[in-house]
NUSEMI-288571 format. One line per field, with one value per residue (C-alpha): residue number from 1; residue in three letters; x, y, z. Coordinates in steps of 0.1 Angstrom, whole numbers, padded with zeros to 4 digits. Each point is the difference from the previous one (the first is absolute). Layout:
<rs>
nr (NUM;...)
rest (ALA;...)
px (X;...)
py (Y;...)
pz (Z;...)
</rs>
This chain:
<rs>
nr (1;2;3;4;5;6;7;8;9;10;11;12;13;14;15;16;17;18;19;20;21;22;23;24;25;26;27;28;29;30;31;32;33;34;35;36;37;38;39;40;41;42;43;44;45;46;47;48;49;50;51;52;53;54;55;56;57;58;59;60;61;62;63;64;65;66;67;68;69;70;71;72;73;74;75;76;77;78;79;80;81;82;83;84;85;86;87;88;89;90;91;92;93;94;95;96;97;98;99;100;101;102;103;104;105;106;107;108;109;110;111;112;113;114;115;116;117;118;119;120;121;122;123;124;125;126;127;128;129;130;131;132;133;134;135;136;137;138;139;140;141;142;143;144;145;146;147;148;149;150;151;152;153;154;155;156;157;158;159;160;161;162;163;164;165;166;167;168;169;170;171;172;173;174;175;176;177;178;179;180;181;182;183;184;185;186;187;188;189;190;191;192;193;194;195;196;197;198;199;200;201;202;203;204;205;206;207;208;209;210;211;212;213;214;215;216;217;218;219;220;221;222;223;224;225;226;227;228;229;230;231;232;233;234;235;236;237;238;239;240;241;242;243;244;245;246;247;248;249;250;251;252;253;254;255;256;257;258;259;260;261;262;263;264;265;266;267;268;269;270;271;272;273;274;275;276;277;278;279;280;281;282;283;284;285;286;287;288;289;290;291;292;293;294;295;296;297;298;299;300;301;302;303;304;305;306;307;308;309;310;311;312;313;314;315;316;317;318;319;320;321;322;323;324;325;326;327;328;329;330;331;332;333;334;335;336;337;338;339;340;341;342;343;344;345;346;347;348;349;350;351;352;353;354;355;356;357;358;359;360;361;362;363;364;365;366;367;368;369;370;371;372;373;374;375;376;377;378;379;380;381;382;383;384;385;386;387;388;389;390;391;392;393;394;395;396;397;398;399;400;401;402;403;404;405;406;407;408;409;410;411;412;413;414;415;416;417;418;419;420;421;422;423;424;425;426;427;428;429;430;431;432;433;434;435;436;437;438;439;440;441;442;443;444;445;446;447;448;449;450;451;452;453;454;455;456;457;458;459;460;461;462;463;464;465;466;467;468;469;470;471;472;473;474;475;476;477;478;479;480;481;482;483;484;485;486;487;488;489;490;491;492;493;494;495;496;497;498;499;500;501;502;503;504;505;506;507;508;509;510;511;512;513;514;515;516;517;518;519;520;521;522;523;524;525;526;527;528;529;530;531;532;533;534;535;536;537;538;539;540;541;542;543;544;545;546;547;548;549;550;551;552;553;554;555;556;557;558;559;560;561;562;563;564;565;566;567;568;569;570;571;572;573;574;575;576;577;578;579;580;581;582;583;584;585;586;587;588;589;590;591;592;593;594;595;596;597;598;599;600;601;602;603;604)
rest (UNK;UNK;UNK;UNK;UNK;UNK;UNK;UNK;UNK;UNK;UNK;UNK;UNK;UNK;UNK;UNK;UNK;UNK;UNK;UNK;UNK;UNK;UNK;UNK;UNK;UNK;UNK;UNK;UNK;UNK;UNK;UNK;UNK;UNK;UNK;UNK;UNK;UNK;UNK;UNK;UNK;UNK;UNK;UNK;UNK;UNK;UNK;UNK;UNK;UNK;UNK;UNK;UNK;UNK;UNK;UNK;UNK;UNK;UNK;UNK;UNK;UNK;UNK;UNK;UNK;UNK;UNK;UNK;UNK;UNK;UNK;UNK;UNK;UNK;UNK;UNK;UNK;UNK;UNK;UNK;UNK;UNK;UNK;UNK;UNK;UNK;UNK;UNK;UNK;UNK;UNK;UNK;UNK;UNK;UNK;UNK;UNK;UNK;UNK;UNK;UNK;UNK;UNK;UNK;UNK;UNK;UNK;UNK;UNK;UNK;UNK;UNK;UNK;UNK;UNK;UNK;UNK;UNK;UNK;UNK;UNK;UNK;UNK;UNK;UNK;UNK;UNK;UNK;UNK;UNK;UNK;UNK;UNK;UNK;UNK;UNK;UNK;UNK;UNK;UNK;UNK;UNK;UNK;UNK;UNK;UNK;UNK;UNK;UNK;UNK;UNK;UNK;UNK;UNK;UNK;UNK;UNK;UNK;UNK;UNK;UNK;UNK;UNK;UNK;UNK;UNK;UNK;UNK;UNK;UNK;UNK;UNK;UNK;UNK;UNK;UNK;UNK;UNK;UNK;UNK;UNK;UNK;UNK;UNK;UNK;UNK;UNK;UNK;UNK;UNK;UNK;UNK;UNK;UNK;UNK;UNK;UNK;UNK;UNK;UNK;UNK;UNK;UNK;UNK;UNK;UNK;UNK;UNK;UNK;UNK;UNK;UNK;UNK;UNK;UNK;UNK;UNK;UNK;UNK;UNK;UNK;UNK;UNK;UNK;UNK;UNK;UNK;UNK;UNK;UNK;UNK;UNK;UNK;UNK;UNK;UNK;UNK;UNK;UNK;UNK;UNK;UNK;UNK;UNK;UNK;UNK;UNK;UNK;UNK;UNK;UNK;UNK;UNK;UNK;UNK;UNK;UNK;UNK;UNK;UNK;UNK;UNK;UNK;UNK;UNK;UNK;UNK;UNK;UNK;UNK;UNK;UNK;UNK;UNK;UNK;UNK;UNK;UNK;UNK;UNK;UNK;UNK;UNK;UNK;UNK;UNK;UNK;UNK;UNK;UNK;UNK;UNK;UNK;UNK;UNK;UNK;UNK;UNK;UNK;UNK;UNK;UNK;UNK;UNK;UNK;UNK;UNK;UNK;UNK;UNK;UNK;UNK;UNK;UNK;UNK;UNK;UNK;UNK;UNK;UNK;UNK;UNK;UNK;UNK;UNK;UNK;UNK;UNK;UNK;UNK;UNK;UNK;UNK;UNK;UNK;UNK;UNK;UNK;UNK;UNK;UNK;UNK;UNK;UNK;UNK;UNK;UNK;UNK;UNK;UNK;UNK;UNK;UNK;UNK;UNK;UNK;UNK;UNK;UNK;UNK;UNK;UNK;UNK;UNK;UNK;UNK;UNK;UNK;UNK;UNK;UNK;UNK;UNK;UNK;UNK;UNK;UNK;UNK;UNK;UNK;UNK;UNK;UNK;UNK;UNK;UNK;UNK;UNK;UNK;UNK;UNK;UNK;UNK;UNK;UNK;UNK;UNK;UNK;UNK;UNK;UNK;UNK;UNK;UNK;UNK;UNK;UNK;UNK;UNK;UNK;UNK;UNK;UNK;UNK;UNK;UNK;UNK;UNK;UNK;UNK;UNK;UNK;UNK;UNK;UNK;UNK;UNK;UNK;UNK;UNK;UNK;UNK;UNK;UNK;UNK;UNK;UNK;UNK;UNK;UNK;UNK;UNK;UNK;UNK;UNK;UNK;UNK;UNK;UNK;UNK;UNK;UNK;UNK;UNK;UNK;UNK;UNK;UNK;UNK;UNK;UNK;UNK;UNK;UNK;UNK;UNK;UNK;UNK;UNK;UNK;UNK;UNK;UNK;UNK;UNK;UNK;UNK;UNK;UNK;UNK;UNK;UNK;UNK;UNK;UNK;UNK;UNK;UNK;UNK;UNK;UNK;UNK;UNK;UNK;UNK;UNK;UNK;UNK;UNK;UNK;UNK;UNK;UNK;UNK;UNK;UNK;UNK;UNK;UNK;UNK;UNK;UNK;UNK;UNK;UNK;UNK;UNK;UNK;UNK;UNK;UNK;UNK;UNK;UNK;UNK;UNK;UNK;UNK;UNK;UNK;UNK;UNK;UNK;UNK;UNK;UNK;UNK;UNK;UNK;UNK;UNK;UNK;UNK;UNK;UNK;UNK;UNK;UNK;UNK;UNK;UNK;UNK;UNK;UNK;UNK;UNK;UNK;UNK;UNK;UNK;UNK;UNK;UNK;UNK;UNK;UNK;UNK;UNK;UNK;UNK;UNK;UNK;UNK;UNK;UNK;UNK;UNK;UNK;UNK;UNK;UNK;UNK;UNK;UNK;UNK;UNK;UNK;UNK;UNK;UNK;UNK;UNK;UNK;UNK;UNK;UNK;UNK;UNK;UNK;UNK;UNK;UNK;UNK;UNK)
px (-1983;-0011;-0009;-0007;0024;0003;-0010;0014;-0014;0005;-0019;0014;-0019;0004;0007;0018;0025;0012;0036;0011;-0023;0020;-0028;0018;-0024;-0014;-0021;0002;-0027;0015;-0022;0011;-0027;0001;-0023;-0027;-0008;-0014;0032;0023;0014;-0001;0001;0038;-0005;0007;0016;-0022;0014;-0028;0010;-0031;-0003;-0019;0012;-0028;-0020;-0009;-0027;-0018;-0038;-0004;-0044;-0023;0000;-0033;-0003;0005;0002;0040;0017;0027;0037;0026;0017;-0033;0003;0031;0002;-0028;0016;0029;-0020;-0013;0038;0006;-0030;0011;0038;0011;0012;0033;0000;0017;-0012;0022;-0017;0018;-0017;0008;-0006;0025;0020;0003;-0026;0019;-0025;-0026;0022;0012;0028;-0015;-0030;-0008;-0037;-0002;-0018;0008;0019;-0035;-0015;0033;-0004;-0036;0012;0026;-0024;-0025;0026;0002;-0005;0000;0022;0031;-0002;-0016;0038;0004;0039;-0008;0035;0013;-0024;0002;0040;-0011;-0023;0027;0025;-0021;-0008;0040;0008;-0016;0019;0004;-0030;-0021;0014;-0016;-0032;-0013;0003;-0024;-0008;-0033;-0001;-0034;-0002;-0018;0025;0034;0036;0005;0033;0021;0013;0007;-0005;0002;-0007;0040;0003;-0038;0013;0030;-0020;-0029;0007;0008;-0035;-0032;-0022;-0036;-0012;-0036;-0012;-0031;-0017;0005;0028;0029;0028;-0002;0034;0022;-0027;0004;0035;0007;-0023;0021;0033;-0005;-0024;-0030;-0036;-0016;-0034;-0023;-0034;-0021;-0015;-0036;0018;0021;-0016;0005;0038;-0002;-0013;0033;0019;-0014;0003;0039;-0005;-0017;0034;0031;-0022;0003;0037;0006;0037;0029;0026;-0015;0020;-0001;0026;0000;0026;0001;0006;0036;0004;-0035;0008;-0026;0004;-0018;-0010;-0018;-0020;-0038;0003;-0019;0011;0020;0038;0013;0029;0019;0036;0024;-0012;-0032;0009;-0013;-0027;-0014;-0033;0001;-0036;0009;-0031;-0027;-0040;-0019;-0018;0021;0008;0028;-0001;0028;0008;0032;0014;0020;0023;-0010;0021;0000;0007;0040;0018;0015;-0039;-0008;-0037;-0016;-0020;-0035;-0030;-0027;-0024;0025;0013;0031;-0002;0019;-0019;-0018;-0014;-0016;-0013;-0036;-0015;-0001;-0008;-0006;0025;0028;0035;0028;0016;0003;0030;0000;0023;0010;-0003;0000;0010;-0018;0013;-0010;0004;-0015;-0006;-0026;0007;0035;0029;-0012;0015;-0006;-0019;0018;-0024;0016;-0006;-0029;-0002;-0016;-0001;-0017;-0004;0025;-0015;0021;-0035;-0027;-0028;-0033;-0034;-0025;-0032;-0027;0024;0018;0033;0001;0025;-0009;0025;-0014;0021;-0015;-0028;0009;0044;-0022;-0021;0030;0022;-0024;-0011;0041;-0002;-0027;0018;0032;-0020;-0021;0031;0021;-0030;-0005;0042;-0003;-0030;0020;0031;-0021;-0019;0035;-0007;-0036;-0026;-0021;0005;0007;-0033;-0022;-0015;-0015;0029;0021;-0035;0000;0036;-0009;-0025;0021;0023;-0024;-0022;0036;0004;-0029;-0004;0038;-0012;-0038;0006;0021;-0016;-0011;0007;-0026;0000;-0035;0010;0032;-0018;-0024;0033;0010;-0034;0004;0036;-0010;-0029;0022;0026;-0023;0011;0036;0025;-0010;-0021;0024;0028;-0015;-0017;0036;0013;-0022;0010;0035;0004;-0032;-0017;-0031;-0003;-0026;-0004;-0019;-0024;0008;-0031;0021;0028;0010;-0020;0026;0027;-0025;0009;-0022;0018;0000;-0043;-0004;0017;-0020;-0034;0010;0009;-0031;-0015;0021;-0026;0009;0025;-0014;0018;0020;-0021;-0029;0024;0005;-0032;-0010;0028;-0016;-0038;-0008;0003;0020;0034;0008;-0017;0041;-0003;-0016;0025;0030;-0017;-0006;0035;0011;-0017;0005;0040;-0006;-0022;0031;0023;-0021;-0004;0042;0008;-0028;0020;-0014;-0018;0020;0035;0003;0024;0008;-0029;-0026;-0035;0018;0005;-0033;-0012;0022;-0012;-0039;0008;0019;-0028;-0024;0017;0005;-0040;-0002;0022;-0019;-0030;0011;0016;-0033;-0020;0028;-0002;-0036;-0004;0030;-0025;-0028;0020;0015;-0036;-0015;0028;-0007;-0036;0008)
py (0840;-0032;-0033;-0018;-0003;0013;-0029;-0006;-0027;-0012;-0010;-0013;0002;-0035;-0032;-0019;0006;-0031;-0006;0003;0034;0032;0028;0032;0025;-0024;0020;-0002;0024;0016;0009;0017;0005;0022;-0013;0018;0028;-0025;-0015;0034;-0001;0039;0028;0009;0041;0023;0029;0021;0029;0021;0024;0020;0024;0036;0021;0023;-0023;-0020;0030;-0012;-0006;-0041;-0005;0024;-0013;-0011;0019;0040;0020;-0004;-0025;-0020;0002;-0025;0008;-0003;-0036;-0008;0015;-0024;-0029;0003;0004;-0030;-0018;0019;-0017;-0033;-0007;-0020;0016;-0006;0007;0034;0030;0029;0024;0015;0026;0017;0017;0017;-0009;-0007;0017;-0009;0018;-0026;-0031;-0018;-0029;-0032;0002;-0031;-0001;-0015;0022;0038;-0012;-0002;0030;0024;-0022;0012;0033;0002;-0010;0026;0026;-0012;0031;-0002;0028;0005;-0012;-0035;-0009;-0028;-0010;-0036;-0017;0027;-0004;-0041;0005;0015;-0028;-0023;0020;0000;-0040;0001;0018;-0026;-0004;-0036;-0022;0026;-0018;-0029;0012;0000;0028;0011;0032;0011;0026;0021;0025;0015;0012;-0011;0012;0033;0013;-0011;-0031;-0026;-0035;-0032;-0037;-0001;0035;-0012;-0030;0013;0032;-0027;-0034;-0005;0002;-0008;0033;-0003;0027;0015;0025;0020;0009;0000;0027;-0026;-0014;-0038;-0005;0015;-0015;-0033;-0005;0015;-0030;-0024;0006;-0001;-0025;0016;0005;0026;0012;0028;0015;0013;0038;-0017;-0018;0022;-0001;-0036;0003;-0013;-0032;-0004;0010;-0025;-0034;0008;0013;-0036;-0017;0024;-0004;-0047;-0001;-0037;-0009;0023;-0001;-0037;-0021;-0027;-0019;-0024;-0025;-0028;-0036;-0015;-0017;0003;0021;0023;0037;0033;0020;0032;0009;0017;0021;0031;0035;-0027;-0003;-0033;-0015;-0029;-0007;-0025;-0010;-0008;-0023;0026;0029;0023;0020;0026;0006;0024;0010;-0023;0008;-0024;-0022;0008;-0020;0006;-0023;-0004;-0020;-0018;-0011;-0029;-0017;-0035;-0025;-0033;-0028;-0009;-0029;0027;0009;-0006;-0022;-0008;-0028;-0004;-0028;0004;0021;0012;0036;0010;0026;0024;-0003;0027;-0027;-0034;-0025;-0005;-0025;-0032;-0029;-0033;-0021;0037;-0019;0022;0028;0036;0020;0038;0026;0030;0030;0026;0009;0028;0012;0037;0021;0034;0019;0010;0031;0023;-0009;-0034;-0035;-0016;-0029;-0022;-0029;-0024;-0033;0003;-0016;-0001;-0034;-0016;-0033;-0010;-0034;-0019;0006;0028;-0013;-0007;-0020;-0019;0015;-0013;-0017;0034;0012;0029;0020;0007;0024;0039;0032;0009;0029;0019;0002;0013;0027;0018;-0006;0016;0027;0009;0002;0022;0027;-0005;0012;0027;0012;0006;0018;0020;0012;0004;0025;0022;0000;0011;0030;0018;0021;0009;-0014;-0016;-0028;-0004;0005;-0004;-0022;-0016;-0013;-0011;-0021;-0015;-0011;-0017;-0015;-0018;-0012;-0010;-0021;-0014;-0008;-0019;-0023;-0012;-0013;-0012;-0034;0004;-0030;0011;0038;0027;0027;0014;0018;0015;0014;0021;0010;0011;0013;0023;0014;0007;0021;0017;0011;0031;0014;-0008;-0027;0004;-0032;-0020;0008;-0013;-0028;-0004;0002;-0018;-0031;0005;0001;-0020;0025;0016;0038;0025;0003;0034;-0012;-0022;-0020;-0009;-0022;-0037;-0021;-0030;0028;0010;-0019;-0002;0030;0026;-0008;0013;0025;0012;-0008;0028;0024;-0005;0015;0030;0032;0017;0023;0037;0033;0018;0034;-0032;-0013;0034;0009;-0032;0008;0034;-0014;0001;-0034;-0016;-0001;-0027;-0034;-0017;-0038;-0018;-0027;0021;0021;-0029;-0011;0028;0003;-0037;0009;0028;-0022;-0025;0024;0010;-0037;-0005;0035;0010;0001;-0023;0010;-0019;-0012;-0036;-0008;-0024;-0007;-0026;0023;0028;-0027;-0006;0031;0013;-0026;0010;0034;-0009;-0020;0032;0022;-0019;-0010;0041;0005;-0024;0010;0037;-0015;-0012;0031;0019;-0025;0002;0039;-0004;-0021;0025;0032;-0017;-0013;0036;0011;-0021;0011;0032)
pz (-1142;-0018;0024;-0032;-0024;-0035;-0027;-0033;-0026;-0034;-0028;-0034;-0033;-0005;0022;-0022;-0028;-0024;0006;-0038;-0001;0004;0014;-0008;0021;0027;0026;0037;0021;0029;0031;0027;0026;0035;0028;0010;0022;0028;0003;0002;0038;0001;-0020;-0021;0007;-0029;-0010;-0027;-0015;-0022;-0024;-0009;-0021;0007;-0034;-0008;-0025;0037;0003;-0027;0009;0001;0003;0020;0037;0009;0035;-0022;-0025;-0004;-0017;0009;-0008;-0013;0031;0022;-0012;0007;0035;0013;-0018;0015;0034;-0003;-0007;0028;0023;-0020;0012;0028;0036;-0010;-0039;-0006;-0026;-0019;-0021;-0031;-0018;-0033;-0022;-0026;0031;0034;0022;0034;0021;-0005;-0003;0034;0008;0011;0029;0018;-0004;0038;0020;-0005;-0034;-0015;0007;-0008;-0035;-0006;0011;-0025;-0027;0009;-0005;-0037;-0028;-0036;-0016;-0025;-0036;-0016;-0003;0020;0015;0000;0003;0021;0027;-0005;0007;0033;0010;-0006;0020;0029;-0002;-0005;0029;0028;0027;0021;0002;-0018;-0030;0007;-0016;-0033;-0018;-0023;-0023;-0009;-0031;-0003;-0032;-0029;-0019;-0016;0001;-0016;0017;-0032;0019;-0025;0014;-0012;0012;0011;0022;0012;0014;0013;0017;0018;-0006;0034;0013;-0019;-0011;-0005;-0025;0001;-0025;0004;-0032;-0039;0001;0009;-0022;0010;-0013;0029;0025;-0014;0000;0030;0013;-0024;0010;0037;-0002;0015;-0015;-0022;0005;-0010;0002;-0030;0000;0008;0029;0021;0030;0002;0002;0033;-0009;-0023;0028;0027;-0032;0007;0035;0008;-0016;0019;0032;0000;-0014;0005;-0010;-0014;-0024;-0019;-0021;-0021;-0015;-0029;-0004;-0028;0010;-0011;-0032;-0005;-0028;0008;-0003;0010;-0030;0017;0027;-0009;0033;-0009;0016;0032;-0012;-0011;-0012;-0019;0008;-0009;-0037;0013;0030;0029;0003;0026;0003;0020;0021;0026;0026;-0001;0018;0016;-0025;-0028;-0029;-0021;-0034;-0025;-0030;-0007;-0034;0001;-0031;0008;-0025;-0007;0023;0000;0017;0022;0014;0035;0008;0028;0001;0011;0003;-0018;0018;0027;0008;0020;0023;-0021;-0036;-0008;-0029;0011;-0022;0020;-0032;0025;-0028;0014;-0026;0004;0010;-0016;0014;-0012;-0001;0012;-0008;0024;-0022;0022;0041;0017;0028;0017;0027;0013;0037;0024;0001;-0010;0017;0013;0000;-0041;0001;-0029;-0012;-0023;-0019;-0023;-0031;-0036;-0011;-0030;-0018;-0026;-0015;-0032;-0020;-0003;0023;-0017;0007;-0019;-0007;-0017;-0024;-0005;0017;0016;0021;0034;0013;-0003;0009;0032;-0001;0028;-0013;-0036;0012;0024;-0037;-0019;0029;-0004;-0035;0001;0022;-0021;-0031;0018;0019;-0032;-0016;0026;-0001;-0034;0002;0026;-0019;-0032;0021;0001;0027;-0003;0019;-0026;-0020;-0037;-0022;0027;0027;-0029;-0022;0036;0003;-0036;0004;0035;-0015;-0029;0023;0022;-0031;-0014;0035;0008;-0035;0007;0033;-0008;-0002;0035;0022;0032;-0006;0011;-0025;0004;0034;-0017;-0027;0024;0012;-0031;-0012;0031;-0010;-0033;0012;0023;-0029;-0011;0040;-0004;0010;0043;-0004;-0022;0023;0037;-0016;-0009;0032;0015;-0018;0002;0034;0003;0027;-0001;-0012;-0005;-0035;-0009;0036;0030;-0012;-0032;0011;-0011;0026;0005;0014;0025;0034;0029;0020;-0036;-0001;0040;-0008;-0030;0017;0029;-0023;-0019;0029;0002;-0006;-0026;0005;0014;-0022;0025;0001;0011;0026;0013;0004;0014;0032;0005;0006;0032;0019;-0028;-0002;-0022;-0003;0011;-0004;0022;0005;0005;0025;0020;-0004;0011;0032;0004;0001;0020;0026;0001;0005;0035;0011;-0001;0015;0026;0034;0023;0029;0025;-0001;0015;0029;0022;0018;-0015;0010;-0023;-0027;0001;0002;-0031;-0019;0008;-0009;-0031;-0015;0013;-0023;-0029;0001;0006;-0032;-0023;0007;-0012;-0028;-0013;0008;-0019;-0031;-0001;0002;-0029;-0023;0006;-0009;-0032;-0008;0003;-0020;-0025;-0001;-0011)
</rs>
């Protein structure tokens, strides 16, 4: 739960607007920003639900494993990825297991363990269990109707957590189910669903809509980088696990006979709205991590000045306390007054956590400058205007601009696939036509002041390269910018830097260090040496006897029971501080010989 509180700003393109000019798509920047981990007064715990897949293409070979002869399998990978989400959540989060595979496999799926104490060893246990069999058909939206349920189906306060859904496959739908963006929605849109795909042999389209419609993320892992898929995991792990508000929302109002009105919200994949002929609109943020920052444009109808338009006045130089404009050119012979206009009122609300009390924060507003003539200065004999369209409203324009084009190519490439997994002519035609768009693209913006173009166009360079593979890149760098999150696209090392907050980049540094993932004929053999029976990790061992150890402390009868006589007081008390030195002095020899067994273990 959030001490700080959630932050929203505004920035329009322009601080001033003529009052006989009429500005028919006038810009305002929309920030919405969640404070930082340091400032969360607790952790909001989770509910994860993950649906994994184990259909008989999971016993494909991934890489050779270092340590033998054997290789890894698909399903080697993601057994010790979803140990280490396991090792990851909170005492207090919860994990269900769903796995599939041309349908249910309810031998190997569970109901929701609290990953407190025993919880997180049954949940290892569980995933241990996990074989790959039955065909490459995968049930996909029959298993994600079951996660759902069983998010549905909390009882009493165990609905006050966030419920997520994490999706791990390599295949795509083939049980003749015929989906579309509307049953999608209606099947998960309750809960967000973060896709992962490992390897080339996925159909992005499914994957990336399921993400779409219940606003979650879609990820995925390239052939020459499956072993990495928990690095993917732990960039979203690092966001479910520092959940700072809930159920965000801002809403836009127009001032009164200001004569303003809301044209459209760019909002990308968050749900927005325009209501009453432009005089009110909503964005809809929903869950927000720690260090966050959502950004959105607004389009405003901004006419000309009427005798029915509201000003405020201001001195030269001055700025009330609710301009998000100020006039800051202090001129030593500056006596008029300038005359704002309210365009806009922000209000918004959201929660700590599910259930709680809404924090409402009203008042905000978007003024600008409305002065009788368009404001220039001398220079050097020649007048010039001053006013330019602010960079930073230009470059989140053109950013949204640039997703709106690539998203609609990228539909328009999976509806002309019809129903096979390659697209039309080739990786190299769908790269020639990104590449036109992307040229027409640039020279209409070139002149754009203050617009960064050179960093898109790597961006772009890279998509186009990745078109001769398929649409799996296209589609999460697509994601990522619609919900404006980081996701693994084709590595965990390939992800859009500015979506990366503090908590996602610990995250992905410890599971950098994860070895790489031992084929299970390796692991078995490995148990059977003599002397090793399993390396365990080290923290949770000492966790656990930690637990155990306190457990002791709070139960251990005491040696004496105290009465009424002060010498048997005192005496109880000398005993009871006796055995509770007794007790932790165990509790450290027990913890150390616990660090040299794992260590040994570990040697092997």
């Amino acid at each position: 739960m959030s001490v700080a509180p959630v932050k929203v700003s505004t920035t329009p393109i322009f601080p001033t607007i003529p009052r006989a000019q009429t500005n028919k798509d006038f810009q305002v920047l929309l920030r919405v920003e969640a404070p930082p981990a340091a400032d969360l007064n607790g952790h909001v715990p989770i509910d994860v639900v993950a649906v994994l897949d184990v259909s008989g293409s999971m016993n494909d070979p991934v890489a050779a494993s270092p340590e033998s002869n054997l290789q890894a399998t698909r399903l080697d990978v993601l057994k010790a990825s979803m140990k280490f989400i396991i090792r990851k959540l909170d005492d207090g989060d919860r994990l269900s297991i769903v796995a599939f595979n041309d349908g249910p496999v309810k031998e190997y799926s569970s109901g929701l363990l609290d990953v407190s104490g025993d919880g997180r060893s049954i949940a290892g246990k569980k995933i241990d269990r996990l074989q790959a069999r039955g065909g490459s058909g995968s049930a996909l939206m029959l298993e994600l109707q079951e996660a759902v349920k069983i998010l549905d189906e909390r009882q009493g306060n165990s609905r006050n957590r966030v419920g997520f859904i994490l999706l791990l496959t390599d295949g795509d739908d083939t049980t003749g189910f015929r989906w579309s963006r509307d049953v999608i929605h209606g099947a998960v849109g309750k809960y967000p669903v973060h896709t992962f795909a490992l390897g080339a042999a996925h159909d992005p389209e499914a994957l990336l809509h399921i993400a779409q419609e219940s606003r979650g993320t879609y990820s995925f892992v390239d052939d020459g980088n499956l072993d990495k898929i928990a690095g993917a995991l732990a960039v979203c792990l690092g966001g479910l696990k520092t959940v700072a508000a809930v159920d965000t929302r801002v809403s836009l109002k127009t001032a009164e006979l200001g004569g303003a009105r809301i044209v459209r919200v760019d909002s990308g994949g968050y749900e927005s709205s325009v209501a009453c002929g432009g005089a009110s609109g909503e964005v809809v943020v929903g869950v927000l991590y720690a260090g966050e920052v959502k950004s959105f444009v607004v389009h405003l109808h901004v006419p000309a000045a009427s005798s029915t338009t509201t000003f405020s006045s201001v001195e030269c130089g001055y700025c009330d306390a609710a301009a998000t404009v100020c006039d800051h050119h202090h001129h030593h012979h500056c006596h008029h007054r300038h005359h704002q206009q309210q365009l806009l009122a922000i209000g918004y609300s959201y929660s700590h956590a599910p259930g709680g009390e809404a924090v409402s924060i009203e008042g905000h507003g978007v003024f600008v400058e409305r002065p009788e003539v368009a404001v220039f200065s001398v220079d050097g004999g020649r007048q010039r205007q001053t006013l330019l369209p602010s960079p930073v409203v230009m470059q989140h324009m053109v950013r949204f601009e640039l997703l709106e084009l690539v998203a609609g190519f990228a539909e328009t490439e999976m509806l002309s696939k019809k129903g096979t997994m390659q697209l039309r002519g080739g990786g190299a035609r769908a790269g020639d036509v990104l590449q036109g768009k992307w040229e027409e693209f640039r020279r209409a913006r070139q002149f754009w002041g203050g617009v960064e173009l050179d960093g898109l166009e790597e961006e772009v360079d890279a998509m186009v390269a990745s078109l001769r593979s398929g649409l799996a890149y296209v589609s999460s760098w697509v994601s990522s910018h619609q919900m404006q999150r980081a996701t693994a696209m084709g590595s965990p090392e390939k992800v859009i830097a500015e979506f990366m907050t503090p908590a996602m980049v610990i995250m992905l540094e410890e599971a950098r260090k994860l070895p790489p993932p031992l084929p299970a004929a390796a692991e078995a053999a490995r148990e059977r040496r003599p002397g090793c029976k399993g390396g365990g990790d080290l923290h949770y061992v000492i966790r656990q006897r930690l637990e155990l150890w306190s457990k002791v402390r709070r139960e251990v009868p005491l040696m004496y029971q105290p009465s009424s006589e002060q010498e048997d007081v005192q005496l109880t008390a000398l005993f009871r501080e006796a055995s509770l030195e007794a007790i932790d002095r165990a509790m450290h020899h027990d913890i150390y010989l616990a660090v040299v067994h794992v260590t040994n273990q570990r040697r092997c």
